[in-house]
GUBA-678328 format. One record per residue: x, y, z of N, C-alpha, C in turn. Coordinates in steps of 0.001 Angstrom, whole numbers, padded with zeros to 6 digits, always signed. Atoms other than C-alpha are relative to their C-alpha. Layout:
N
XYZXYZXYZ/...
//
This chain:
274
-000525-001195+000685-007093-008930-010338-001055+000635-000921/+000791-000265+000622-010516-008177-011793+000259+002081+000176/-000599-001439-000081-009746-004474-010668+001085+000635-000623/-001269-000649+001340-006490-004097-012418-000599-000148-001410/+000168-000102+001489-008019-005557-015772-001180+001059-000623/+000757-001316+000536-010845-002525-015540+001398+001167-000210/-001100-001744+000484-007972+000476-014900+001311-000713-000290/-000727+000353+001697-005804-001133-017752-000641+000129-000619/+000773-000206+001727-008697-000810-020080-000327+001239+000429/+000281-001550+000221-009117+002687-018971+001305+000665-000269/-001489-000541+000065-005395+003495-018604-000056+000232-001672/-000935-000276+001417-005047+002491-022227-000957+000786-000884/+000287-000547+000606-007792+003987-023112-000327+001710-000137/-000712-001171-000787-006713+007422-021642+000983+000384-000993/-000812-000455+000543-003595+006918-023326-000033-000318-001476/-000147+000000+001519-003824+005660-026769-001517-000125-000430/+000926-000190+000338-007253+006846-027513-000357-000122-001541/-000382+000800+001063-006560+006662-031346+001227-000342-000879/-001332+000196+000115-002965+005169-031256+000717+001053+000193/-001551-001027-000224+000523+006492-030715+000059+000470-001341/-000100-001179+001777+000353+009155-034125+001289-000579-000133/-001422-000639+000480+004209+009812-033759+000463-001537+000119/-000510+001413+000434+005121+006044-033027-000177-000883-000881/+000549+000620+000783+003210+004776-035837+000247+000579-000827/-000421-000819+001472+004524+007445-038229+001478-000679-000003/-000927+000162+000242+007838+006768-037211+000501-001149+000155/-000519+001051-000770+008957+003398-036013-000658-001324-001230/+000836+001134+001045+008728+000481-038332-000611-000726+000989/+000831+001074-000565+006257-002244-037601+000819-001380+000434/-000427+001031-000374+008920-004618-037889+001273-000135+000403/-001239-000431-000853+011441-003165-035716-000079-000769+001454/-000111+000500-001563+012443-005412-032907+001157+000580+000568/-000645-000812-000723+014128-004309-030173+000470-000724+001616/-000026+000376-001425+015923-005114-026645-000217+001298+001159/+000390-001066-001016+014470-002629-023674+000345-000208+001192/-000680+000131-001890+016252-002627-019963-001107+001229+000957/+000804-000859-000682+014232-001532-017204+000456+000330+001510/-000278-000140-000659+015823+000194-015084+000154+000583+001493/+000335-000628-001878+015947+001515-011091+001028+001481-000043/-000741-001076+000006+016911+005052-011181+000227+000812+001294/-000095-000546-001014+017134+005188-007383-000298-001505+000841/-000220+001374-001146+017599+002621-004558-001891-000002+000269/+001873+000020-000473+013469+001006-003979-000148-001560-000149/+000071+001516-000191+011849-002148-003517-001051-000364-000722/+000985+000679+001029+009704-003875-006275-001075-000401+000276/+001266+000739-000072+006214-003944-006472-000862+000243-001188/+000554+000038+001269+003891-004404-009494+000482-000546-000981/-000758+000766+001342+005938-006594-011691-000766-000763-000975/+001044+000347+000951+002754-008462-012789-000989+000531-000810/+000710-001127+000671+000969-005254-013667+000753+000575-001057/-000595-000733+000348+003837-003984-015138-000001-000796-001852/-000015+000903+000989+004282-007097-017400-001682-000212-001141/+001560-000363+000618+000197-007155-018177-000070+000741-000743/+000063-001208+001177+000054-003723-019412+000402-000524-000818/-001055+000500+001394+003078-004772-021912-000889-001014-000522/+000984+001141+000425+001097-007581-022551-001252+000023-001002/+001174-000128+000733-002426-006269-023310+000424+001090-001024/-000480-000503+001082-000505-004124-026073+000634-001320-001327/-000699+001147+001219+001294-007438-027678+000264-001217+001149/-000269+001669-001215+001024-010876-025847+001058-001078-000661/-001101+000803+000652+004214-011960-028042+001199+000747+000672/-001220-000001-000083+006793-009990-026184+000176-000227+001287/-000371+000562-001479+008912-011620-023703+001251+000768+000969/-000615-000509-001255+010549-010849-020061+001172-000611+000442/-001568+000876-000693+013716-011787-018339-000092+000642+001282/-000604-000539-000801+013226-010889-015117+001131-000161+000973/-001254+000261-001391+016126-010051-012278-000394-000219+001005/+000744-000263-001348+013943-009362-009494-001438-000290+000133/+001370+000604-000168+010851-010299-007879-000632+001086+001204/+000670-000434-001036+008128-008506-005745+000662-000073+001245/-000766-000061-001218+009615-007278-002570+001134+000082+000208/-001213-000069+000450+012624-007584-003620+000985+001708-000013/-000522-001321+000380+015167-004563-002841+001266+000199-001038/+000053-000160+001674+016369-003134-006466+001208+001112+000780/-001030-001402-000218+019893-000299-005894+000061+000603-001322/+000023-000688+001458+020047+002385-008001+000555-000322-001253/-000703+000592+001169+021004+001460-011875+000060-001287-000308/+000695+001537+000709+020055-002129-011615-000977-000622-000843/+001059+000123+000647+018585-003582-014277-001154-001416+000197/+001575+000848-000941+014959-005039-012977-000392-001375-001303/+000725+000714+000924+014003-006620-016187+000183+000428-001274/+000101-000259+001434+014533-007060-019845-001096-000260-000954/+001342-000032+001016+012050-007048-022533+000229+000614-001787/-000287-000402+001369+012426-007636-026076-001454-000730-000686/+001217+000215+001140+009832-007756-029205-000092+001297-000917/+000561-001268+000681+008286-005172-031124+000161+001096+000589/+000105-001226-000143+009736-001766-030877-001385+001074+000034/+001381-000631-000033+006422-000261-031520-001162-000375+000999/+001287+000703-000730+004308-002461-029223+000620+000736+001453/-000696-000308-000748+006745-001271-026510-000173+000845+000507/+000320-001018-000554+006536+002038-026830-001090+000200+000261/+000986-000696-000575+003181+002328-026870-000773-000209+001503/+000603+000494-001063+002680+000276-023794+001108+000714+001355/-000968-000287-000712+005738+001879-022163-000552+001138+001605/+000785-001205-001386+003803+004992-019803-000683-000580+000890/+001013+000814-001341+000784+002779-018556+000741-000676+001014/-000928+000670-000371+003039+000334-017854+000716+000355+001390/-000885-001138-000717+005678+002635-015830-000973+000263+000890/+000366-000584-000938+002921+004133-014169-000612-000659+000737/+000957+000980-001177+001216+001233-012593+001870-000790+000911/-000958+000124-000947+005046+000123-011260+000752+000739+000890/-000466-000458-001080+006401+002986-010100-001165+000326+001254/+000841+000321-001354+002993+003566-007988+000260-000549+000855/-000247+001354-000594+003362+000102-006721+000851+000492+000699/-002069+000244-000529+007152+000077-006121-000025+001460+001250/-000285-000937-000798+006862+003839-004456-000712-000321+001020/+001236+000400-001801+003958+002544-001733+001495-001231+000794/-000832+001020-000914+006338-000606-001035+001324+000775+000437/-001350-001061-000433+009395+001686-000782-000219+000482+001512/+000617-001128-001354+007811+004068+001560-000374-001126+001770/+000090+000788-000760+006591+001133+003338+001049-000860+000883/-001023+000654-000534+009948-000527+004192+000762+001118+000683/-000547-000838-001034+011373+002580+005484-000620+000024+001340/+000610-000376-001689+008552+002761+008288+000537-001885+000952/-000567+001566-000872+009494-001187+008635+001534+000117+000807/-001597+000175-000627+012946-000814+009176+000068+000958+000982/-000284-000759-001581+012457+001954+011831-000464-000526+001008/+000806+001097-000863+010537-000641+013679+000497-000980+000538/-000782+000862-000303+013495-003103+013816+000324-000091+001602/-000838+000663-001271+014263-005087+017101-001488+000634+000914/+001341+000267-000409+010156-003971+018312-000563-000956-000349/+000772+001416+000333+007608-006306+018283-001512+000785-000866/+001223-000742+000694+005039-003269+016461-000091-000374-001551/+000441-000127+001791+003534-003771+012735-000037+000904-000005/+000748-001052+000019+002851-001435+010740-001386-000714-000917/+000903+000747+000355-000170-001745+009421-000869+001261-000918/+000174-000662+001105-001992+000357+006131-001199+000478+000472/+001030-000254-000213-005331+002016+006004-000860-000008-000877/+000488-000155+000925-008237+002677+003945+000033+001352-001288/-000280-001557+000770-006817+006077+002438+000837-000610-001043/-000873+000134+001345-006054+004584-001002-000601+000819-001117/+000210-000743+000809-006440+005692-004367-001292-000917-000263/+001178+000576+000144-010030+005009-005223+000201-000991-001786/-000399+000205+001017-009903+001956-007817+001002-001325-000018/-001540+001213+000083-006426+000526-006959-000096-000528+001450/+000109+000831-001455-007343-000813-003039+001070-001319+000013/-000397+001287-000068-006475-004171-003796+002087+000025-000736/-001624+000328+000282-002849-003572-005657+000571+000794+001058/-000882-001035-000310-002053-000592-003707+000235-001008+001536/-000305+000497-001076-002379-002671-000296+000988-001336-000390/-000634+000746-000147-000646-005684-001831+001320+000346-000493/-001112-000664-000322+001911-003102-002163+000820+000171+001225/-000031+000109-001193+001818-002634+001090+000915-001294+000860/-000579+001631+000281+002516-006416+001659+001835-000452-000410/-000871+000729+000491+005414-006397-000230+001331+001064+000297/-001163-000663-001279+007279-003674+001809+000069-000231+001446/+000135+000600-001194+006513-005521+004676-000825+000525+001011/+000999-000222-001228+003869-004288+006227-000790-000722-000217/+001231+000952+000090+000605-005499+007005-001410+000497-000569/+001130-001135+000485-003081-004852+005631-001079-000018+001200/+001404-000237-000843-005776-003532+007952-000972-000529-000803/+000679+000521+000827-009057-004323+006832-000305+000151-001506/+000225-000428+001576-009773-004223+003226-001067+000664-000069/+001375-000749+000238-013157-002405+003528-000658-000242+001245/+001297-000119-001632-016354-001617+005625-000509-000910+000162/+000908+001347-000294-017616-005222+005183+000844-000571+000362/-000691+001342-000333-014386-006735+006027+000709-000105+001652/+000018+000195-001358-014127-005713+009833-000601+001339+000945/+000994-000943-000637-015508-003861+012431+000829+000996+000811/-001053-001294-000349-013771-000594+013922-001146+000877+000295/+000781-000871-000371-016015+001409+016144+001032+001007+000063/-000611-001143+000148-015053+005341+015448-001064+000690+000847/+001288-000733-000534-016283+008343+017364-000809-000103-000591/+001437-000230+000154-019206+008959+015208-001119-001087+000165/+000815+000974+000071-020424+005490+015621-000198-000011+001491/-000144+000218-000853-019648+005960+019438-001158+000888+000597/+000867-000956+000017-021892+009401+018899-001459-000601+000240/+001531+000474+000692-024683+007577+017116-000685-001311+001137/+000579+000690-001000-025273+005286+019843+000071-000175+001609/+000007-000463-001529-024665+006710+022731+001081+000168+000903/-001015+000292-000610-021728+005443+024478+000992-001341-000451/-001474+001042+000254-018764+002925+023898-000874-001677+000586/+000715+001241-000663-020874+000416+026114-001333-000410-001249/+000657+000394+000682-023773+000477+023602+000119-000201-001220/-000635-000035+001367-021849+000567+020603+000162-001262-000485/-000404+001423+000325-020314-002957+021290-000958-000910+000498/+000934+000634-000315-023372-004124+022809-000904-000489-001680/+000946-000215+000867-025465-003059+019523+000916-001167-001005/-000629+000467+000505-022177-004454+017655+000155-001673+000102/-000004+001344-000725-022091-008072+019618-001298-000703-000722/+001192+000489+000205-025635-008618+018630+000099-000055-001534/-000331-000225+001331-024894-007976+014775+001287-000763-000372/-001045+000648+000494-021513-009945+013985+001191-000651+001134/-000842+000568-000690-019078-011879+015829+001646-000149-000229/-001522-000375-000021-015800-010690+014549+000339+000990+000827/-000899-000837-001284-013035-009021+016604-000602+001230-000520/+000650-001535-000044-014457-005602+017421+001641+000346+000568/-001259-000713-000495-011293-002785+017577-001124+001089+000335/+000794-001311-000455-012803+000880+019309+001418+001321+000094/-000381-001041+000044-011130+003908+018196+000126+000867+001397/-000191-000527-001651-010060+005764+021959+000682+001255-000158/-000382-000989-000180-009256+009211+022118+000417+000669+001217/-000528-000268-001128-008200+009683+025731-000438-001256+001284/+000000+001628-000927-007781+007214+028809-001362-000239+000749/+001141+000172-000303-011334+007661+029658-001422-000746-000589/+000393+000876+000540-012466+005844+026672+000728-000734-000023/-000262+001162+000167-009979+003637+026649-000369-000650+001450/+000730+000274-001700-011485+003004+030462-000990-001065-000194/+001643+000011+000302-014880+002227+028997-000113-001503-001032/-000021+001220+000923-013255-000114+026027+000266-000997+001086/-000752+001019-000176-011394-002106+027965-001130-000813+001143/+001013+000372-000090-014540-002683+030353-000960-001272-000550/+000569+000564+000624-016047-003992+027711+000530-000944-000900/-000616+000960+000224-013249-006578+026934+000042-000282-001948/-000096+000558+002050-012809-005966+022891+001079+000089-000321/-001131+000980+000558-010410-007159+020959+001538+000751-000166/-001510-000884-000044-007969-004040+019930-000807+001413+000465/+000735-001447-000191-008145-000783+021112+000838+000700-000866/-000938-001049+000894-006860+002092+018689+000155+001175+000755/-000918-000761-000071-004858+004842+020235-000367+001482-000666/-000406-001084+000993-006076+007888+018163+000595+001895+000353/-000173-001492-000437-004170+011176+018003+000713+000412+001135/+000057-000074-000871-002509+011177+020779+001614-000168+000428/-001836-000408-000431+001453+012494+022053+000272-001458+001408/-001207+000858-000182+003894+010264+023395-000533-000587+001572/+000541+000476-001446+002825+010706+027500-001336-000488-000123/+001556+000418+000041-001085+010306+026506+000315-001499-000216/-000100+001181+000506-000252+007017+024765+000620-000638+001297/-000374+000611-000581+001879+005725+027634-000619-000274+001326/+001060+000311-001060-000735+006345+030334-000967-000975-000459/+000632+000824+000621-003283+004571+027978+000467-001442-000057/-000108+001917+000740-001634+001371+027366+000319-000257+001619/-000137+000331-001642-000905+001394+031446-001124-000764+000050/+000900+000213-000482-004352+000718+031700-000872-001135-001179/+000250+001129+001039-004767-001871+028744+000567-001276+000270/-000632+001744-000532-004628-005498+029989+000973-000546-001462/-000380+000503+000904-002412-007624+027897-000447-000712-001304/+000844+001212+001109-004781-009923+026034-000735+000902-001504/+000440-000840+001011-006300-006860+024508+001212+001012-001100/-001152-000759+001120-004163-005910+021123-000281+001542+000104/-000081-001760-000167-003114-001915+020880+000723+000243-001351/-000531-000353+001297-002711+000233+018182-000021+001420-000008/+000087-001419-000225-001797+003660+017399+000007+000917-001547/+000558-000609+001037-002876+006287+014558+000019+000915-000121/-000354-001618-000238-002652+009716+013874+001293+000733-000283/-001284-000613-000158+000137+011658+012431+000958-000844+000688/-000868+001192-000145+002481+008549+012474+001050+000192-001005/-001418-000692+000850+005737+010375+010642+001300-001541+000106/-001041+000832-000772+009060+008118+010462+000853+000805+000848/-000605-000034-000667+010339+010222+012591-000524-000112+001368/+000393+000525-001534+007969+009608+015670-000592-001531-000075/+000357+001084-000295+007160+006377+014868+000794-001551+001160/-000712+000501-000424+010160+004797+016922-000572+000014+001145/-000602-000433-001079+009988+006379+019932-001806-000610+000375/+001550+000610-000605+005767+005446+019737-000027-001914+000172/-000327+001690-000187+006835+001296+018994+000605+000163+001002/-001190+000095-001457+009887+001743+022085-001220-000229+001355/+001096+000467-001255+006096+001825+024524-000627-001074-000170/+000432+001213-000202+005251-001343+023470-001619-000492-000755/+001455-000269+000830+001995-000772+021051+000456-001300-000647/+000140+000753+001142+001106-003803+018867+000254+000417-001439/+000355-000462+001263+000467-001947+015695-000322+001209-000285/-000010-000856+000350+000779+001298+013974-000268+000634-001566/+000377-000681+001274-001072+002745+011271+000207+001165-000541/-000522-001437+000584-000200+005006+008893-000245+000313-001926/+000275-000446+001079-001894+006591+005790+000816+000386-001145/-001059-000647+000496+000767+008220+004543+000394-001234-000627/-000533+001311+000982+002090+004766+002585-001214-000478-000694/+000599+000280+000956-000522+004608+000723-000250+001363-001092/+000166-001374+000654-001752+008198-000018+000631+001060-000008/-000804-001163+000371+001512+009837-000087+000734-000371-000323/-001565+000186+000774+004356+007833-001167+000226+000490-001343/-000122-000470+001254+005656+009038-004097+000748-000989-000958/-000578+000969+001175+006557+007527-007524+000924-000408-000035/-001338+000314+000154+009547+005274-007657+000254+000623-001681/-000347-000280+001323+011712+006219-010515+000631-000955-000849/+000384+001189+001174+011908+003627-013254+000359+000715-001241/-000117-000461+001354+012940+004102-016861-000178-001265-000884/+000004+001348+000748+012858+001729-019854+001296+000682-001176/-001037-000068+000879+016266+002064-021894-000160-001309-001139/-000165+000749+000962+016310+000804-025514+001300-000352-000537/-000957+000034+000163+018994-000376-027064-000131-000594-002064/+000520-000146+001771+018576+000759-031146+001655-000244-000663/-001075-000038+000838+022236-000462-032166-000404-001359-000828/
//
């Protein structure tokens, strides 16, 4: 989590650059308090250890009760977690806080909807590298915890010939040739019509990717994809065509969009000043 404990020390120092003014004018110091944190819309929990951290690196004396755990699906008005201590330590940790869970929680959300349209296939889905620059590592084990899966974590952590690499060396044949000679992990080859996937499959690598490519293209393509070799498909992967692309029998389906578009779960923190 060396990545979360840099953007927490920027978060906070973003937000309370020199303290909360108005919480420190108004709020005694030695106002304790009980805070409910609640789900202001049906979603599925992710970031609970970030969420708790933040709170934390503001006052490492106040404690949690949680209900729920990572992955975990949360219905609207349930309360996720209590948290009492210092009214003041609270608020000021209350935004960062919030904003590193609903992130979280909205990627895993987003993510279990594309899962559950997937039910009774045998397709993943599976994430990409279109995260927020920074958060890679939480935002995919967001990912994770709406049940999908993570592609590679970076350019050192697997190999994925794309056109331009297919450009830069000529052909599909010299790509994985040049590639073979350089590393011995599973090679996947990006395929844009059944004439490269012709050329991959030739050349016996490991997955082929699918890119871009309507409903009949895809089903001629995987005709011609032996079994042994995994399939995957990419490109404008909506939940509403993602069904009907798992129903042909693809391994795995990526999709950007759960990382770099879900939107914020909604989350609140209710005090309770009686």
């Amino acid at each position: 989590m060396e990545a979360f404990d840099r953007l927490l020390d920027m978060a906070f120092e973003e937000d309370l650059p020199q303290g909360d003014i108005t919480s420190e004018a108004v709020v005694p110091k030695d106002r304790m308090i009980l805070a409910s944190l609640k789900a202001k819309e049906d979603l599925v929990l992710s970031g609970k250890e970030c969420f708790e951290r933040a709170m934390m690196k503001i006052d490492p004396t106040l404690s949690f009760q949680w209900h729920f755990k990572d992955s975990d699906f949360v219905y609207n008005q349930q309360t996720v977690c209590l948290i009492e201590g210092s009214a003041l330590s609270i608020l000021k940790a209350e935004r960062v806080a919030l904003n590193f869970l609903g992130k979280l929680t909205g990627i895993a959300t987003l993510t279990r909807c594309f899962v559950e349209k997937l039910h009774g296939t045998k397709t993943q889905i599976l994430d990409t590298r279109k995260t927020t620059p920074g958060w890679r590592e939480l935002e995919k084990k967001a990912v994770v915890h709406g049940g999908g899966k993570n592609h590679r974590m970076n350019l050192s952590d697997g190999i994925l010939i794309k056109d331009n690499h297919i450009r830069a060396a000529g052909s599909i044949r010299d790509a994985v040739l040049r590639m073979r000679k350089h590393s011995d992990l599973p090679i996947v080859v990006e395929c844009s019509d059944l004439s490269e996937v012709q050329q991959a499959v030739s050349e016996n690598v490991d997955r082929i990717l699918l890119d871009n490519m309507n409903l009949d293209a895809l089903k001629v393509c995987l005709e011609s994809i032996p079994g042994h070799i995994h399939t995957e498909a990419s490109g404008n992967m909506n939940l509403e065509r993602i069904r009907s692309v798992a129903e042909l029998g693809i391994d795995f389906i990526s999709v950007g969009q759960i990382t770099h578009s879900a939107p914020c779960a909604d989350l609140s923190l209710l005090f309770d000043w009686s």
